[in-house]
C-alpha positions as CSV (number, residue, x, y, z in Angstrom):
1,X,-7.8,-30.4,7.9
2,X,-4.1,-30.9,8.8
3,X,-3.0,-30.8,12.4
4,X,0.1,-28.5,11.7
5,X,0.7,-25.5,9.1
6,X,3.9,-23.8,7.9
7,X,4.5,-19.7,8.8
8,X,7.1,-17.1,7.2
9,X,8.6,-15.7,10.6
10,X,11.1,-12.7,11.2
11,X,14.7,-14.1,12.4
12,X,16.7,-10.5,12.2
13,X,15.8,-7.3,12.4
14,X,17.3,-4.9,9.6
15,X,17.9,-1.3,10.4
16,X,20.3,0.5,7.8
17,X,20.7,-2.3,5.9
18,X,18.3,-3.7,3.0
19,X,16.3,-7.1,4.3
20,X,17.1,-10.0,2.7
21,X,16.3,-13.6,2.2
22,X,17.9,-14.8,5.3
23,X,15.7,-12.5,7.5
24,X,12.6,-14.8,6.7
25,X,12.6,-18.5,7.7
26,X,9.6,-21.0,7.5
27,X,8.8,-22.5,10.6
28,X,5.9,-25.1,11.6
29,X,3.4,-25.1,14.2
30,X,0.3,-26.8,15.0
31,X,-3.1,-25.3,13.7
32,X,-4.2,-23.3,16.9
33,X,-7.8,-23.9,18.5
34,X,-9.5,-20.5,18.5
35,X,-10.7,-19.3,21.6
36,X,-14.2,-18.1,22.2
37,X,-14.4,-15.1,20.4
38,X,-12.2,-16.0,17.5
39,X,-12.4,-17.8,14.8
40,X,-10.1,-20.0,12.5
41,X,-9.2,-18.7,9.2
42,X,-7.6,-20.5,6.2
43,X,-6.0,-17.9,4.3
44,X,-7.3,-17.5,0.6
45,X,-4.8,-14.4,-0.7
46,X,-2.4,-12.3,1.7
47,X,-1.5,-8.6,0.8
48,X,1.9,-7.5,0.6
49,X,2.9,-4.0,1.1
50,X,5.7,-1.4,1.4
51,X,4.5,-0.3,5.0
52,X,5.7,-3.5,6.1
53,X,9.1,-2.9,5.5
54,X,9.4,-0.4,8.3
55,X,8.5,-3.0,10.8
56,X,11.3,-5.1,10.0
57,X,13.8,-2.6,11.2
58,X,13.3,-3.3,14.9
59,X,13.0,0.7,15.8
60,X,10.0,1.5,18.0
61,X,9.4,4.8,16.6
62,X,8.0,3.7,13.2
63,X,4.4,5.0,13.2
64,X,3.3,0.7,12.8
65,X,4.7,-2.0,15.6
66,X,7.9,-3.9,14.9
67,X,7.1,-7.7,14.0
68,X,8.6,-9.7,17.0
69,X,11.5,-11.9,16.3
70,X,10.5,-15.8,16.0
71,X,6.9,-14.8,15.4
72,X,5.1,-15.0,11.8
73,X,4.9,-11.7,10.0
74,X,1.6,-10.5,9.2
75,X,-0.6,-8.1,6.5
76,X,-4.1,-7.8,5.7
77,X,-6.0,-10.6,3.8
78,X,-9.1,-12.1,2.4
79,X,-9.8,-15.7,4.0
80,X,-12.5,-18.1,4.4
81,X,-14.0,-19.2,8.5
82,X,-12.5,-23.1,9.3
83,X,-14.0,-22.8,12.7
84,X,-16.2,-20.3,14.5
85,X,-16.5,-19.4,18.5
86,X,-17.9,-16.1,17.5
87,X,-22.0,-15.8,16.6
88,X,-21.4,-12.9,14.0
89,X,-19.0,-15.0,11.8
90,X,-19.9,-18.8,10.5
91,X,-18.1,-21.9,8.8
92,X,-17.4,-21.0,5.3
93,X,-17.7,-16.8,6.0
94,X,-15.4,-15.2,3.5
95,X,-13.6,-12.2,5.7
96,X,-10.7,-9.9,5.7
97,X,-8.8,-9.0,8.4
98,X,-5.0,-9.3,9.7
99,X,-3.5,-12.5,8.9
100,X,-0.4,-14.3,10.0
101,X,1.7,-15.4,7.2
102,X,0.3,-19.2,7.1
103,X,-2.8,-21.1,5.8
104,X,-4.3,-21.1,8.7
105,X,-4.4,-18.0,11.3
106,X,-6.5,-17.0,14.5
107,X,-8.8,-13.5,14.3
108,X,-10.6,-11.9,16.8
109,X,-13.8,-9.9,15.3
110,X,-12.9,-7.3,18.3
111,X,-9.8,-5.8,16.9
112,X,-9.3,-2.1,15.9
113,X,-11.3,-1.2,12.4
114,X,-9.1,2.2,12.4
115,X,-5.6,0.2,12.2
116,X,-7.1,-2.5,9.8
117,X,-6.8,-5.6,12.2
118,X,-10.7,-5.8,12.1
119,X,-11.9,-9.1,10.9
120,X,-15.0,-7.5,8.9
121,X,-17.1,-10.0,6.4
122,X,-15.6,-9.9,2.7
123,X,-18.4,-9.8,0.7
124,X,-17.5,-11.4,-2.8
125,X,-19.8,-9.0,-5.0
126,X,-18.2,-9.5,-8.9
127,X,-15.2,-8.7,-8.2
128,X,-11.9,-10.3,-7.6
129,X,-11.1,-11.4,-3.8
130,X,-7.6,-9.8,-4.1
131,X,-9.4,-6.5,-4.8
132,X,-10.4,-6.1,-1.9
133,X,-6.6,-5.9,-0.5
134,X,-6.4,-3.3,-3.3
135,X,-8.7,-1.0,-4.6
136,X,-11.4,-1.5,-2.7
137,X,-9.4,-2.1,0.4
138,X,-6.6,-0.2,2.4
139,X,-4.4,0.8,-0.9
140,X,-7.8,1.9,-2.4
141,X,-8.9,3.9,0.8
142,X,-5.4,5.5,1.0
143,X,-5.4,6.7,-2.5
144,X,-8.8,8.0,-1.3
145,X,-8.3,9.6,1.2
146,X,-4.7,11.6,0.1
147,X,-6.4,13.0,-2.8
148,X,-9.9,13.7,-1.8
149,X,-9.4,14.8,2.3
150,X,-5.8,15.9,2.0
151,X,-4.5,17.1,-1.4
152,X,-8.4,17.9,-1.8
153,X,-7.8,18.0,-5.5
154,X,-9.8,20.5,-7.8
155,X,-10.2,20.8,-11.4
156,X,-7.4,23.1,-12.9
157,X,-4.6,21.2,-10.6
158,X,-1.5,19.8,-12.2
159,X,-0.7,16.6,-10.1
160,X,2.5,14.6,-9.7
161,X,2.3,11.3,-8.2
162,X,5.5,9.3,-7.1
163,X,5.5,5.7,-6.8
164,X,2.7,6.0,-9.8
165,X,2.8,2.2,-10.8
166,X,2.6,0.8,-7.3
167,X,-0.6,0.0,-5.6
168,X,-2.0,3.6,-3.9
169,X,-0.1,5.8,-6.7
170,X,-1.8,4.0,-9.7
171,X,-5.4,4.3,-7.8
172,X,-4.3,8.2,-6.5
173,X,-3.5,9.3,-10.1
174,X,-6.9,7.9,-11.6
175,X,-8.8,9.6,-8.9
176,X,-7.2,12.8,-9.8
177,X,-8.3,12.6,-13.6
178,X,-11.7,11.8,-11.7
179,X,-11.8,14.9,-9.6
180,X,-11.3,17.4,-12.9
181,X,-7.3,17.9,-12.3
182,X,-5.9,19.4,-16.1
183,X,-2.6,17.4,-16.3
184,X,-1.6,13.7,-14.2
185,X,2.2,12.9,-14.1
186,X,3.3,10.1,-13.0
187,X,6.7,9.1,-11.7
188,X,7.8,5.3,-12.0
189,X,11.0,3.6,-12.3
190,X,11.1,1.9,-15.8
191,X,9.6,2.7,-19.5
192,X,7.4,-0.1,-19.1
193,X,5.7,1.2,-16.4
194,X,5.7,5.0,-17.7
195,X,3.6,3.2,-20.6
196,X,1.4,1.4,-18.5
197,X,0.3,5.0,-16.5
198,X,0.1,6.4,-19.9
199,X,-1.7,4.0,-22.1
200,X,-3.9,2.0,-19.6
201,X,-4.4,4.4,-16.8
202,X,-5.1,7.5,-18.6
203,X,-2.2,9.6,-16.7
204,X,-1.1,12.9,-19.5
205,X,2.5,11.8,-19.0
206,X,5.3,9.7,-17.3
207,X,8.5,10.2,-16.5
208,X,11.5,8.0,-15.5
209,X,12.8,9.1,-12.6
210,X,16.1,6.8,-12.9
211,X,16.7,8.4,-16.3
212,X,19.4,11.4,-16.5
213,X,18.0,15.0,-16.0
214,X,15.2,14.2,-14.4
215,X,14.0,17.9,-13.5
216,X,14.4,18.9,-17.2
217,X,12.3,16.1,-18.1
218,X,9.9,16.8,-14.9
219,X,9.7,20.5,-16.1
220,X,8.8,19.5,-19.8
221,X,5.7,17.2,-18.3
222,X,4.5,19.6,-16.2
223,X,5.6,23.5,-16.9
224,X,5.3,25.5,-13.7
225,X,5.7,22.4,-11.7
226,X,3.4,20.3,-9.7
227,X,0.8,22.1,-7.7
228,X,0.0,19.2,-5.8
229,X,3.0,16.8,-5.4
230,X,1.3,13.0,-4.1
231,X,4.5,11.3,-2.6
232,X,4.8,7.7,-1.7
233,X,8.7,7.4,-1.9
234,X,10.3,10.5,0.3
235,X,14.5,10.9,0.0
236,X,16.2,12.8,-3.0
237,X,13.6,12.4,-5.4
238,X,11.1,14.2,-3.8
239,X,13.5,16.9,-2.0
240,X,13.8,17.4,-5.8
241,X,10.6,18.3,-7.1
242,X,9.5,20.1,-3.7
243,X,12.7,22.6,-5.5
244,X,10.1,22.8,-8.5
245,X,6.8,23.5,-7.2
246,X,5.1,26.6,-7.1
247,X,4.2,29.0,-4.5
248,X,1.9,27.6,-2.4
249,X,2.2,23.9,-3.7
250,X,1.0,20.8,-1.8
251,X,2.6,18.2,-0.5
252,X,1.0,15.2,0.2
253,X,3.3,12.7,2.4
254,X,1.5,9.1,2.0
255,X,5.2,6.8,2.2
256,X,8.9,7.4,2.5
257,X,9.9,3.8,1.2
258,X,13.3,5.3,-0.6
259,X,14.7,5.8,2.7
260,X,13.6,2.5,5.0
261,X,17.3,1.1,4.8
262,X,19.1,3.8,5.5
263,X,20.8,4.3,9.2
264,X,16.9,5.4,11.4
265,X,14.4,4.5,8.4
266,X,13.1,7.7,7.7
267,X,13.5,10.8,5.3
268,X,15.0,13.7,6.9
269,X,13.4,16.5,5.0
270,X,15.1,19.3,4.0
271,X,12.6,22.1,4.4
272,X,14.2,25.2,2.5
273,X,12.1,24.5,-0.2
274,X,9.3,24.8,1.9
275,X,9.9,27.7,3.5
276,X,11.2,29.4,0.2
277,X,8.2,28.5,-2.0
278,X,5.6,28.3,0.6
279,X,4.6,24.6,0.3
280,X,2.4,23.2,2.4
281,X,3.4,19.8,3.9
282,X,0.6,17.6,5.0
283,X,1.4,13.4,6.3
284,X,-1.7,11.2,6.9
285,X,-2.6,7.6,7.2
286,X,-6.1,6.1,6.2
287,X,-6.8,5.4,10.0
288,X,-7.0,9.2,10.7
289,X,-10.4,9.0,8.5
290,X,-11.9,5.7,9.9
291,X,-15.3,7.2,9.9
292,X,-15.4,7.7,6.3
293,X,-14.3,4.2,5.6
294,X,-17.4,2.6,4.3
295,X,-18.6,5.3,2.5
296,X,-14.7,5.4,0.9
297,X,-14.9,1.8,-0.2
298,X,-18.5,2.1,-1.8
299,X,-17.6,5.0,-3.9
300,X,-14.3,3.1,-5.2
301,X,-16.2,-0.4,-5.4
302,X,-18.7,1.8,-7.7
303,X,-15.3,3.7,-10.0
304,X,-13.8,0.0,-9.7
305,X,-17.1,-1.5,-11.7
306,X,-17.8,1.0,-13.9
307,X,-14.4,1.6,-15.1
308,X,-13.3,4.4,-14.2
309,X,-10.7,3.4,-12.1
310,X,-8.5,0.2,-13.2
311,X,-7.1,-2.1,-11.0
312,X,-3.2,-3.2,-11.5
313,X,-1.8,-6.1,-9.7
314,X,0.8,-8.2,-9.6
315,X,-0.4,-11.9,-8.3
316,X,1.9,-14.4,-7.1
317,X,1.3,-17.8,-5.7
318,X,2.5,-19.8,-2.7
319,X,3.3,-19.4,0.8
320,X,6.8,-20.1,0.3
321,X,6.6,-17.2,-2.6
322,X,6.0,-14.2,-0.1
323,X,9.6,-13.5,1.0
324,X,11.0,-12.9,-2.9
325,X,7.9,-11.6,-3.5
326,X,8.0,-8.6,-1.0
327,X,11.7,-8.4,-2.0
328,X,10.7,-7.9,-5.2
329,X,8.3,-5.2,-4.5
330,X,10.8,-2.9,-2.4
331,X,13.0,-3.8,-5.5
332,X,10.2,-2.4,-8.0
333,X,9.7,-6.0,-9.7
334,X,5.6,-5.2,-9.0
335,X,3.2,-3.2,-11.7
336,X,0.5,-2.5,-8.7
337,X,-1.0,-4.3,-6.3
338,X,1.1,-6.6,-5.1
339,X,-0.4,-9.9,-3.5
340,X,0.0,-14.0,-3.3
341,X,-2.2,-16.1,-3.3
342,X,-2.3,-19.0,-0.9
343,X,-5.1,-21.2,-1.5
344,X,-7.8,-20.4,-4.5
């Protein structure tokens, strides 16, 4: 094993202002010694997702902690035990936890399960290590838990889903088809990925939403409008089909990535439509259901196997790749899932 490892560290902090290359800088350290309790992890495949954005803006009152400045930045990921001073966890354990954005990274079992910093044993089943980053791992349990526990979606529902082609929309929309909902819409930001929802994913339509009269074309998809509206984007888009839901419509708030570089990196909701329509408005996070998350996971490990939910992913490889890569993701370059892979 080497005596030193290279990490992708935060230099700048960038609120109201898209990040950029030049936030990011490698740096190299020496492999740490874990102390008793801990083990050493080589990382195997490192998750990257939109919620890390807002810790990148240096404002405390994002709902995660800001990464420090000079410090690796971290996400969930599936690794495999180097050294072990814990008894529950041995040399060659696969496990996922929260993961420093190196080969090699220091994880204490004892970290909160709720906030997805536990280090938890990764079983490998039949399926894909990365999978368990996505489907059957926090995107999966997100999805989950927005459609099941908070939209609590019922046959007869007409569903729009924003963000539809990323990670958590392309899992939320296929549970809905599950759960009996008559019509799936989802929103995505090219054709291709309006085909991919429509041909591979089963959703009833897709539409555009960077194409030109976008709530005539909404309105087409889905006459009467949503009555559940699943929104992982916030800003304009979604003030705009809040003005086309029914009375009594729900609004599930699972991200508001549209509006992380603008001037306090959130969505300042303009509730008219709310008030006018009666909508009911409902945020979450996955923690808010800890409890439930084993149960979650076996249920999608079981839709992920027998094929009733797909899994979409966009894989890249190399340490060095995960900068452009999460550019690329706020950009919309990902189909899913985004992850790299750091060692096979």
């Amino acid at each position: 094993m080497p005596q030193t490892t290279d990490y992708i560290v935060l230099r700048q902090y960038s609120d109201g202002r898209p990040v950029v290359l030049d936030d990011f800088e490698v740096s190299s350290m020496p492999i740490p010694e874990p102390p008793p309790g801990s083990v050493l992890v080589q990382t195997l495949v490192l998750s990257v997702d939109p919620a890390l954005r807002g810790s990148m803006s240096g404002r405390g009152d994002f709902y995660n902690p800001q990464f420090s400045l000079g410090e690796p930045v971290h996400s969930r990921g599936v690794g495999r035990v180097v050294t072990s001073r814990h008894p529950d966890f041995a040399q060659g354990d696969l496990v996922k936890g929260r993961f420093a954005w190196s080969r090699y990274s220091v994880a204490t079992p004892r970290q909160d399960f709720a906030a997805g910093t536990a280090l938890v044993h990764a079983k490998p089943d039949d399926v894909k290590l990365s999978y368990h980053l996505g489907v059957i791992g926090n995107t999966g349990q997100t999805a989950f838990f927005g459609m099941l526990a908070v939209a609590h979606v019922r046959p007869g529902d007409s569903v729009l889903v924003s963000g539809a082609a990323g990670g958590v929309g392309s899992v939320a929309g296929q549970i809905a088809r599950i759960m009996g909902a008559t019509h799936v819409v989802g929103l995505a930001g090219t054709d291709r990925k309006c085909k991919v929802l429509t041909d591979e994913l089963g959703f009833d339509a897709a539409v555009n939403y960077r194409g030109p009269d976008i709530e005539e074309r909404l309105i087409a998809a889905l006459p009467g409008g949503p009555s559940i509206y699943f929104d992982n984007v916030g800003g304009q888009l979604s003030q705009r089909v809040m003005g086309l839901m029914p009375v009594g419509g729900k609004v599930v708030e699972c991200g508001q990535i549209s509006t992380h570089d603008e001037p306090g990196g959130g969505w300042q909701v303009d509730i008219r439509p709310v008030h006018r329509r009666g909508l009911r408005f409902q945020g979450f996070t996955r923690s808010q259901f800890a409890e439930f998350l084993p149960a979650a996971n076996a249920q999608l490990a079981h839709w992920l196997r027998t094929g009733a939910v797909k899994a979409l992913e966009t894989e890249r490889h190399g340490l060095e790749a995960l900068p452009e890569t999460f550019l690329g993701m706020l950009s919309g370059e990902n189909i899913g899932k985004t992850t790299v892979t750091i060692a096979e």
